[in-house]
N, C-alpha and C positions, 0 to 999 in steps of 0.2 A: 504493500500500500504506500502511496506516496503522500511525502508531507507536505502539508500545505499551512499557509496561515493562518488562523484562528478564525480571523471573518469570514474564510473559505468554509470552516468547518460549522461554524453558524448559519449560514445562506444553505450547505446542503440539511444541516439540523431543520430548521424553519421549512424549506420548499421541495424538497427534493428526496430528502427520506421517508421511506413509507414507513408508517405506523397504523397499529389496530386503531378503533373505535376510540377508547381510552386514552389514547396518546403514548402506549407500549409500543419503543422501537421493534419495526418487524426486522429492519437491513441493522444488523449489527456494524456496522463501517461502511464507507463509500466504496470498496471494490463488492460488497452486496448490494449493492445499489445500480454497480455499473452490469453485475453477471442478471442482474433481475432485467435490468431491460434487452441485454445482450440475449439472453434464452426468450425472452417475448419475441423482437424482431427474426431471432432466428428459426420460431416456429412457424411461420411460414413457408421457408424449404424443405425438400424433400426428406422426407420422414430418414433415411438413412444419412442425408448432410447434413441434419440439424447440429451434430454434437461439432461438427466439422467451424461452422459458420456462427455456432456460438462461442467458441474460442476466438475464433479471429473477430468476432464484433469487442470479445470484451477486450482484447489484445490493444484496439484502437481507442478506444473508451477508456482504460483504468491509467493513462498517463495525462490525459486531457488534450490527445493529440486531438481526436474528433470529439465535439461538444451537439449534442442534439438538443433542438429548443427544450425549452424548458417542459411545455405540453408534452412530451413523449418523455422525459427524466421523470417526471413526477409522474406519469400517467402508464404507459409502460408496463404491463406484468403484474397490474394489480386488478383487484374487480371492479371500479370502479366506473361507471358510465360516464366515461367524458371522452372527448375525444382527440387526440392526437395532432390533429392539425391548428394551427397557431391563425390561419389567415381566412378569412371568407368575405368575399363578396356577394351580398343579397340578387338575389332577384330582382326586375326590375319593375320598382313600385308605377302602379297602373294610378291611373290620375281620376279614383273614384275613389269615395267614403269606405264603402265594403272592403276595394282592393288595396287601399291602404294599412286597413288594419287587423288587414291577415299579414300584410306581411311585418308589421308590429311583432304578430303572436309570433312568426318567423323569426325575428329579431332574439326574441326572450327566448326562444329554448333554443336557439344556437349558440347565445351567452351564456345560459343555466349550465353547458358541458364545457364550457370554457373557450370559446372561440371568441374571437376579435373581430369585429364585422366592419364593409364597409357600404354607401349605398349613396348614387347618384340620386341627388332631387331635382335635378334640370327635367326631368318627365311630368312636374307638378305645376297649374298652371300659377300663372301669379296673381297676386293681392291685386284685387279687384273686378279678375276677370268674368265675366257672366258666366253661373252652373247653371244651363237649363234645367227645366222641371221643375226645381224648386223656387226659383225668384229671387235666387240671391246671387251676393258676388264671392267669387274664393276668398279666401284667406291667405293665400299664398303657403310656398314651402315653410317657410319660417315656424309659423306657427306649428305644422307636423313635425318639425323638427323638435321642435321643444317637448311633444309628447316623447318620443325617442328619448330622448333626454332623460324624462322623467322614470321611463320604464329602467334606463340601466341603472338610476342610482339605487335603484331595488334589489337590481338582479346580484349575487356574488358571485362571480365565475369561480369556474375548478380550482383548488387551490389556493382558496383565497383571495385572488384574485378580482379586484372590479373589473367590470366589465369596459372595454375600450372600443371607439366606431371614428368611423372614415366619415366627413358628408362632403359630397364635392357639388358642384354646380357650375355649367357651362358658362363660359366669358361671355355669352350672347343671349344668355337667362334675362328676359324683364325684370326680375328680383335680384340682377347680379350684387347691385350695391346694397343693398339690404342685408344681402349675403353676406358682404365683403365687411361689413358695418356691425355684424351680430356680435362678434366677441368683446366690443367697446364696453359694454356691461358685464363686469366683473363677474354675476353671478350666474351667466347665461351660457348656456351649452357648453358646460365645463365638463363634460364626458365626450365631449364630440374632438378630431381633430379635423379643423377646413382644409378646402382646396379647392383651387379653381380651376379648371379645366382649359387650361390654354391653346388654343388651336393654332395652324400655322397661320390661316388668314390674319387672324388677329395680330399675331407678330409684325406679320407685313404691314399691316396698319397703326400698327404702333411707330413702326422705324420711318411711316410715310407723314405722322400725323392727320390720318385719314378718317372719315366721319366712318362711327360702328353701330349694327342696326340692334337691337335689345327686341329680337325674335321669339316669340310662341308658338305653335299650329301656323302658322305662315302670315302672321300677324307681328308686323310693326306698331313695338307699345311704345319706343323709344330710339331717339338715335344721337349719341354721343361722340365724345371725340373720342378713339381711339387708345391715343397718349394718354388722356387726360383720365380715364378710367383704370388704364397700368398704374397711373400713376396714385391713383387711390388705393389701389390696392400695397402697393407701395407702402405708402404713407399706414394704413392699417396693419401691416408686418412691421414695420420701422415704431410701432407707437404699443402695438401688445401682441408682437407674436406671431399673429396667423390673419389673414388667412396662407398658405404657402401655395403654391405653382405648380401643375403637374403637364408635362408638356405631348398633351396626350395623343396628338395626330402626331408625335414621333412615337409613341408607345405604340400605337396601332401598325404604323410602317414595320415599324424593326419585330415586330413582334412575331417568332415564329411558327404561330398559329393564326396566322393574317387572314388563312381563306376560310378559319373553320367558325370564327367568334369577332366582334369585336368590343372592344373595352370601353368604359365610361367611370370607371370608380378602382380604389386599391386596397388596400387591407390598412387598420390604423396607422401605422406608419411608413406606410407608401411603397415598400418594396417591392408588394407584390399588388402590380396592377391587373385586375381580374375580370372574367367575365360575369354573367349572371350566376349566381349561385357556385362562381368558381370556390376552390379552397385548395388548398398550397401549404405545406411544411418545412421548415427550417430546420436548419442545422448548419454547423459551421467549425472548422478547421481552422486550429489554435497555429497561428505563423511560429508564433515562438517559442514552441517546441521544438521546430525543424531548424533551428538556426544551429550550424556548428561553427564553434571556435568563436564566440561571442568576443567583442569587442577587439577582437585580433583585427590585422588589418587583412588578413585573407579569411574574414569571417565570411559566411555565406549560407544558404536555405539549402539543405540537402532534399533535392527534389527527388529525388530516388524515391527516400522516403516519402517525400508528399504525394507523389504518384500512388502510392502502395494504398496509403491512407484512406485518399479521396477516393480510389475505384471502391473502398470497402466502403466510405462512406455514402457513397450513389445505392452499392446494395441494402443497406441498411435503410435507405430514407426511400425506395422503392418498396422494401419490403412493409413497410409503414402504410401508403395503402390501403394494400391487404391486410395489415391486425390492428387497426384505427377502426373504432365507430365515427357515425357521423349522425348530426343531429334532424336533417331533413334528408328523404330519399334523394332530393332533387342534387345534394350536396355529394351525396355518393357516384351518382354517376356522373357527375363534372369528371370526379378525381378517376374515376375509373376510367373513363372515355379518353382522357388525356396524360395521365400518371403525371402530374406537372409538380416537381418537386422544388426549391432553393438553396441549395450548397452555396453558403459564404463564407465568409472568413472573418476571424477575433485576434486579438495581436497583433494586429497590422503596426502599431505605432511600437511596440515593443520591441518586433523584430526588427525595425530599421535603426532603429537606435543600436541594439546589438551588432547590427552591420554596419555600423560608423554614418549612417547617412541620416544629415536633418528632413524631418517631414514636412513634404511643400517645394523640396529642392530637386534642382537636376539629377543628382543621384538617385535619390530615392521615388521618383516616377520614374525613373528609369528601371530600378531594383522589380517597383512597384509592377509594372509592365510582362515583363517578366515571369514574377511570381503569378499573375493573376491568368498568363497566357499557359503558363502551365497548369494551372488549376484547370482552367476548360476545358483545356486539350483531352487527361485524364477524364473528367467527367463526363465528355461527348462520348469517347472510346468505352470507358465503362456500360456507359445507356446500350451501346452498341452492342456490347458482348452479353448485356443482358436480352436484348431483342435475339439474338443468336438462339440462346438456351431460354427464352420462356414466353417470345413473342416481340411487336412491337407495341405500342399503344395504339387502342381500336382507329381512332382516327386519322392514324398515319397517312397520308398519301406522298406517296415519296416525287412524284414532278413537284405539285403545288411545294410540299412541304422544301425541295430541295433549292427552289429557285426564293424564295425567302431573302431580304440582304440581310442579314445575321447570319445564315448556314452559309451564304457566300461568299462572309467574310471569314470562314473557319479554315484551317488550313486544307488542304487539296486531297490529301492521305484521307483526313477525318470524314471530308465528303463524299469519297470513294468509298469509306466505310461505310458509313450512313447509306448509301445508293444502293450497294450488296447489299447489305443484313436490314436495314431500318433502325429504328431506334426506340428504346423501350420507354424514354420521358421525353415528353415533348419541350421541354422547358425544364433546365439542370439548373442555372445556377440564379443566386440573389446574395443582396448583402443585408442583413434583419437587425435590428437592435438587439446586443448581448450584455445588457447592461448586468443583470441577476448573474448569468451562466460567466462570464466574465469575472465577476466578482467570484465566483465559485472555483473557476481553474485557476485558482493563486492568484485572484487579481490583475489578472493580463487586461490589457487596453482593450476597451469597449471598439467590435466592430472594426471600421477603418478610420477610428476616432483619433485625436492623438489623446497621448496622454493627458487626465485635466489635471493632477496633481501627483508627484512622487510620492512626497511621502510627508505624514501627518499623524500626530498621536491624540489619542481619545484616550478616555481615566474612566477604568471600570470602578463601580463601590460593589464590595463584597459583605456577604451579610453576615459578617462580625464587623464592619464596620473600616474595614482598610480599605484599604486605595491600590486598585492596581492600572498602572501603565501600561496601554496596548498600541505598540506602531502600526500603524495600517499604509505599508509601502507597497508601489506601483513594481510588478514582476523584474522589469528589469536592471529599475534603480536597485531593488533587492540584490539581484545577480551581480552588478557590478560593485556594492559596499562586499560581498564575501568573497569576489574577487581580486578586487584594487586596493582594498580596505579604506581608507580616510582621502586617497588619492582624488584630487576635484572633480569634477561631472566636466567632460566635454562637452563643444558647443553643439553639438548633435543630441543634448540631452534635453530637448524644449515642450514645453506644455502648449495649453491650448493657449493658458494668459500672454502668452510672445507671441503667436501667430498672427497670422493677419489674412483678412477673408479668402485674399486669392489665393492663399496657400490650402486652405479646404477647398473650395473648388476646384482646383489643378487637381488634387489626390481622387475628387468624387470624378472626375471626369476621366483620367486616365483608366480608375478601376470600371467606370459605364462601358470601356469598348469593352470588354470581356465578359460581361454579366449580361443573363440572356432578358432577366426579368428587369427592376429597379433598384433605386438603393434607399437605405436608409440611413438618413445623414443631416445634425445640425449644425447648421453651419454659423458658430457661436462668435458674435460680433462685439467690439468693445461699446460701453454706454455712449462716447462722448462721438463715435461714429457720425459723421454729418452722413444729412439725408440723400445727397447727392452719390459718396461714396458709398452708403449702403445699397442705393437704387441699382447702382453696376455693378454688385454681386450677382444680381439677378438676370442681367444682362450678358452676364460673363458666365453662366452655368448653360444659358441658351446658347451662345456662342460656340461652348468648348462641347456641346453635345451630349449635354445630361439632361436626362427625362422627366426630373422634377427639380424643385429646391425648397429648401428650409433653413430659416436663421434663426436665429434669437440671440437676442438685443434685450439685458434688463429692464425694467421700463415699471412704470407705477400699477403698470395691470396684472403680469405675471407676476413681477418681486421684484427688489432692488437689490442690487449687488451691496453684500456684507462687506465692512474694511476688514484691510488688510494690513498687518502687520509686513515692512519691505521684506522683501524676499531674499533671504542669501540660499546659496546650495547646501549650508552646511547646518543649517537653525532647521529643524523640524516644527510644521507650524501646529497649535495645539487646537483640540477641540472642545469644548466643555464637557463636564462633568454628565455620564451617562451610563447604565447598565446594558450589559447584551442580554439582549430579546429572550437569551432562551436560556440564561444563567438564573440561578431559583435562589434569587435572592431580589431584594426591593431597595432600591436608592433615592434621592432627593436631587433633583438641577433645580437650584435654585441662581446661577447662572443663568437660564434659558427664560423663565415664567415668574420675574421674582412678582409682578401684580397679582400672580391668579394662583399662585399657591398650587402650583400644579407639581404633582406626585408621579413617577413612572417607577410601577410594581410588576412582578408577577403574583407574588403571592397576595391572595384577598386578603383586604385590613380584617384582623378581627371584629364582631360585632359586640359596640358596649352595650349594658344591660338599658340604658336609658338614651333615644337619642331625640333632637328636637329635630322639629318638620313643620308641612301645613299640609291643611287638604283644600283641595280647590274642587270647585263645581263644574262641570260643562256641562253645557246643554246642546248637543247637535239634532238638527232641524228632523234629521229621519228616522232618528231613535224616540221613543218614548218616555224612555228614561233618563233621565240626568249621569252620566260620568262620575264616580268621585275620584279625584288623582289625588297621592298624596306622597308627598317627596321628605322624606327621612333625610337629616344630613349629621355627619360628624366631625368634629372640632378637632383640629389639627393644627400645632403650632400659634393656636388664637383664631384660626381662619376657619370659616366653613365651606365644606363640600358636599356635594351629593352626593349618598349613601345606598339609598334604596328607592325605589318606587312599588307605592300598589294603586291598580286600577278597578275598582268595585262599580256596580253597577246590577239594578233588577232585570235590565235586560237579558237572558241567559243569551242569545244570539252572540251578544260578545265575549261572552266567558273563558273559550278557548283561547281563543287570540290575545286576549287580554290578560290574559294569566300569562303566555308563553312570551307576551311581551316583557309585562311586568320581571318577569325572570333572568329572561335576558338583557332589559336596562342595567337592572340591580347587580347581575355578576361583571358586566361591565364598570358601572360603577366603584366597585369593591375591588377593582383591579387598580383605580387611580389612574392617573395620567391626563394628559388632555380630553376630558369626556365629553367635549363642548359639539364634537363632530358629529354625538348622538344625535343632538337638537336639527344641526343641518339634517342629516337624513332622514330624521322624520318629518320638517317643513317640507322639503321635498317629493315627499309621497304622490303622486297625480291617482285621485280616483279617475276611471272615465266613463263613469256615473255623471261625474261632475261636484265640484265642491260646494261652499253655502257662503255667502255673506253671513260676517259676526265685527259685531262693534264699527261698520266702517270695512271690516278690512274683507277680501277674499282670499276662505279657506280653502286649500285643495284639496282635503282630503281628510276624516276624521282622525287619521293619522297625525297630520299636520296639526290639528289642531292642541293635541296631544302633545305634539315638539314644541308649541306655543305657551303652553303651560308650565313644561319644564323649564323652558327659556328665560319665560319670567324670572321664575323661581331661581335662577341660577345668577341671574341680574339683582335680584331681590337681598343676595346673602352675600353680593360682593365676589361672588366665583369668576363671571366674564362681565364686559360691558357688551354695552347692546351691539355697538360696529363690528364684534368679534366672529357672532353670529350671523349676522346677516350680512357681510361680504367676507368671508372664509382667509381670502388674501390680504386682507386689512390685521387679520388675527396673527396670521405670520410676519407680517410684518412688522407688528406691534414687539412681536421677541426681538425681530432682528435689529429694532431702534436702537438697542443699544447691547448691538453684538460681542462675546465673550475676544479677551485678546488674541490673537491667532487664530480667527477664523479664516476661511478661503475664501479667497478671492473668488469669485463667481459662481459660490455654493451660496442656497436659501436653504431656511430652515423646512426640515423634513417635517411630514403632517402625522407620522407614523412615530419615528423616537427624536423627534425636535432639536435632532444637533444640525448643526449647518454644513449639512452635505449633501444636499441635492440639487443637483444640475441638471440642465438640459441639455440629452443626447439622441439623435437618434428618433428623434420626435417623441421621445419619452421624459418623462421626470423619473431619475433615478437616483437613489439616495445608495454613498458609499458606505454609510456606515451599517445600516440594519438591511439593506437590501431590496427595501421599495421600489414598485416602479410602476406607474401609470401612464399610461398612453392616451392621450386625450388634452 
């Protein structure tokens, strides 16, 4: 078994180890973890190669050469009904009442097994337009979006996990700038991630400044200038974020299923752009394992080995598949029809460093190049030897499928292969957010990110009350302190905070020519960024021939960049006071939340014999009965906190739920920490019943109005203020005003264990310290 660091051993503790019911480890260590999925994918070969092919899966798996998404580590070999594949794209919503909201219900039980969805609204008409039949006018996308919205803060995907969704909409949508406009309110579709649909025309009318028609059913609602709506869009990413770019009449060109499908939407963070009901699986090969003779000056990628790898790792994510459920039939025969899998890569920024080359430079797109030409190579020739021995995929046509410019661009050998045998995945490779799995192979560089920080120490409290010191260093700073020992970091040693835009763009663009699908990649900008130099980021991804883009720029919407302590190479910068997630004991940061007396425990507080509380009345409109809530709190350090809830009521109708609630508030509760996030999820609630006018305000949901109650009450005792609650990133922001010393530079405070380490990567929010990651 191989050693790794402590937060490795955490993130697989937390995500990736199977456990019974009870929280009884079933995988004694991580190589049971890796033989558990290794004998899953290799049960589907031949009854006599099984033993054959689960040796060599776990052979690639127990060093962290090959890393399979996270959905297939965690899911893998157990009974569990979820399903294996990480990416889905919806069906495409029909522009009626009914067929919108089945495909809702499609929505929720493609999330309920852990899938990430995504779903074009350019099919929906816009705010205003005449519904016959009934005499009214639409409502536009917007609004069904927001029910979307509503439904996933509900749902918990597999593992934990919230659920995550794509929404894109056409540049020539009558609702574009509406679109483009949505995320300006902090509290609005913060499960969604946007995208616009950029087409080539549009380009050409951007670079002409030429008037653009804002088209329906063949109906001109509006017509704009061209520039001037880029440039809004613009200006919307430059101010909070999103919406980002997907440049989809190249995604349809190069796409090597051009004649069978085509595309309108991508999975949450863009990599894999899909068709209706499409869905796609990741995995990805760690660069920096393959690197021999680190930091020498004849260091380099032994591709032998990578070759060996990546052919077992094609069989592996083929074989996936075949022992994946899937949550709708419709979802099953995409994947079947087309076996479309995504081989990327983790390490990226690791391994260049180890081979002396800075990331963004001549050498290393050059290195880069290279590496990523041999990855395909490997991967086409695998598919091929797999079509050999077990078929191609049903929809192969090998003229259509050959004359594709992607397969034309493959070398000559590989399409002579392809033209004999066929090919058993229509689509091999992507680049996917490895932000979790990353952190789990010893902390190797996210993706083809670069590194965002070497290295940094966090202070466990142990429950006797000591203090222990944990470094949390980046793989290859590691590799070089046990090699060089105190010897300084070369200038090839650079993070993200030194980079400069076009240095991500160069890396995403030279890795696009070899990736058959998209990438997943943020392209992290400094705050003080003029709008003009940001604007050419975007210009410069279209240019260099990438099919999407994505920045982030801190800004007052997502979060403000935390100070920073200057930087030397040789100061470790520090992080506040905080327990790991899964160590059984209970600490105090009182560095992070010193207003709100906030607690991070595992172990429940005990229950004193006397505690004070109040009970509060509700009356909702369709019950008959009145509500009693009643919030129990306990006194800690002079301060009060939420303790308990119960919910009584003569209605028996609600007794189930209400008791299950009730249980589950209270052990949350009892846990400590920031509990304020209960209150948002249950304002959040959307009946689609419809909710009630109370006092003035509209409730959504008797849920909601239940998080209304608490809320008070939580305001009432001095626990939060009101702004904490009701704009979620005003509450984080409220820690970060007065950030602990040595925090990172372009780390916010995580919503999960509240130390300042979560970045945006990858279209994700990923925290390095406890391993969070949401996409949306």
């Amino acid at each position: 078994m191989v050693s790794i660091a402590p937060i490795s051993q955490q993130i697989w503790d937390m995500k990736y180890r199977l456990k019974a019911v009870d929280g009884t480890p079933i995988d004694a260590t991580i190589d049971d973890s890796w033989r558990r999925v290794a004998k899953a994918l290799a049960a589907v070969e031949k009854p006599e190669e099984r033993a054959k092919w689960e040796a060599e899966f776990f052979g690639a798996l127990s060093d962290f050469r090959y890393m399979p998404a996270g959905r297939i580590m965690a899911g893998a070999g157990t009974d569990r009904k979820v399903t294996l594949f990480n990416c889905f794209v919806m069906g495409t919503v029909p522009d009626s009442m009914s067929g919108i909201f089945e495909h809702l219900r499609e929505a929720a039980l493609t999330m309920q097994q852990g899938g990430g969805i995504g779903y074009d609204f350019s099919t929906l008409r816009p705010k205003g337009a005449p519904v016959k039949g009934v005499g009214a006018d639409a409502s536009g996308p917007l609004p069904f979006m927001d029910v979307w919205d509503s439904m996933c803060r509900t749902i918990m995907s597999a593992g934990s996990r919230r659920g995550a969704m794509m929404a894109t909409m056409r540049c020539d949508h009558p609702d574009i700038e509406a679109f483009i406009a949505a995320k300006r309110d902090p509290g609005r579709l913060r499960m969604f991630n946007l995208s616009v649909l950029v087409t080539d025309p549009f380009m050409k009318a951007v670079e002409g400044d030429e008037p653009w028609d804002l088209v329906f059913d063949g109906v001109v609602y509006k017509t704009v200038k061209a520039r001037a709506l880029w440039d809004t869009i613009m200006q919307a990413t430059y101010a909070y974020a999103e919406p980002g770019v997907i440049f989809i009449d190249r995604i349809n060109r190069l796409n090597n299923l051009w004649y069978a499908e085509n595309i309108s939407a991508t999975n949450p963070c863009g990599e894999q752009p899909l068709p209706p009901y499409g869905a796609c699986l990741l995995g990805s090969v760690n660069l920096a394992r393959f690197v021999r003779r680190p930091f020498e000056e004849e260091a380099d990628l032994d591709l032998v080995e990578l070759d060996r790898v990546v052919r077992l790792a094609i069989r592996m994510m083929d074989n996936v598949v075949d022992a994946s459920g899937f949550p709708l039939p419709e979802q099953l025969a995409e994947a079947k029809a087309k076996r479309r899998i995504g081989l990327g890569v983790t390490g990226l920024a690791d391994a260049l460093i180890m081979c002396r080359a800075r990331y963004g430079g001549p050498q290393a797109l050059r290195l880069i190049g290279g590496w990523m030409r041999a990855i395909q190579r490997a991967a086409y020739l695998a598919s091929v030897d797999l079509a050999r021995e077990k078929g191609a995929f049903p929809l192969y046509d090998a003229e259509k499928y050959l004359a594709g410019p992607s397969i034309q661009g493959l070398d000559a050998d590989v399409q002579a292969a392809i033209r004999q045998h066929g090919i058993r995945n229509a689509l091999l490779t992507s680049i996917a957010p490895t932000g979790t799995i990353s952190l789990f192979a010893d902390n190797v560089s996210s993706g083809l990110e670069p590194v965002f920080s070497f290295a940094y120490t966090r202070k466990v409290l142990m429950p006797d009350g000591s203090r222990r010191e944990e470094e949390v260093t980046d793989y290859a700073y590691r590799l070089w302190r046990r090699l060089k020992g105190d010897a300084p970091l070369p200038d090839y040693f650079v993070d993200a905070q030194v980079l400069t835009p076009p240095d991500h763009v160069r890396v995403q663009a030279v890795v696009q020519k070899y990736v058959d699908s998209s990438i997943s990649k943020t392209i992290n900008c400094p705050e003080d960024i003029s709008f003009e130099a940001f604007k050419d980021v975007y210009l410069m991804a279209w240019a260099e021939g990438c099919k999407g883009c994505t920045t982030y720029r801190p800004n007052d919407i997502t979060g403000s960049v935390l100070s920073v302590e200057p930087k030397k190479d040789e100061k470790k910068q520090a992080e506040p006071e905080l327990p790991l997630e899964s160590a059984a004991a209970h600490a105090r940061s009182d560095d992070m939340f010193e207003a709100g007396g906030v607690v991070y425990m595992t172990k429940p507080l005990d229950r004193p014999e006397v505690l004070p509380g109040k009970t509060y009345k509700v009356r909702w409109p369709e019950s008959e009965h009145a509500l009693y809530i009643t919030v129990n709190d306990v006194v800690q350090d002079g301060r009060r906190r939420p303790f308990e809830v119960f919910i009584n009521s003569k209605n028996m109708e609600h007794y189930a739920w209400t008791v299950a609630l009730t249980r589950m508030i209270s052990a949350v509760f009892r846990r400590g920490g920031d509990v304020a996030f209960v209150v948002e999820e249950l304002k959040a609630v959307f009946d689609p019943r419809g909710g009630h006018w109370m006092q003035g305000r509209y409730i959504p949901s008797l849920l909601a109005a239940i998080g209304e109650v608490i809320e008070q009450h939580m305001i009432d005792i001095g626990f939060i203020h009101k702004e904490e609650v009701e704009v979620p990133e005003k509450f984080r922001r409220a820690a970060e005003a007065s950030p602990p010393a040595g925090s990172l530079k372009g780390m916010r405070g995580c919503p999960r264990c509240g130390q300042p380490s979560l970045v945006r990567q990858e279209g994700c929010d990923a925290c390095f310290s406890c391993g969070y990651s949401k996409c949306g």
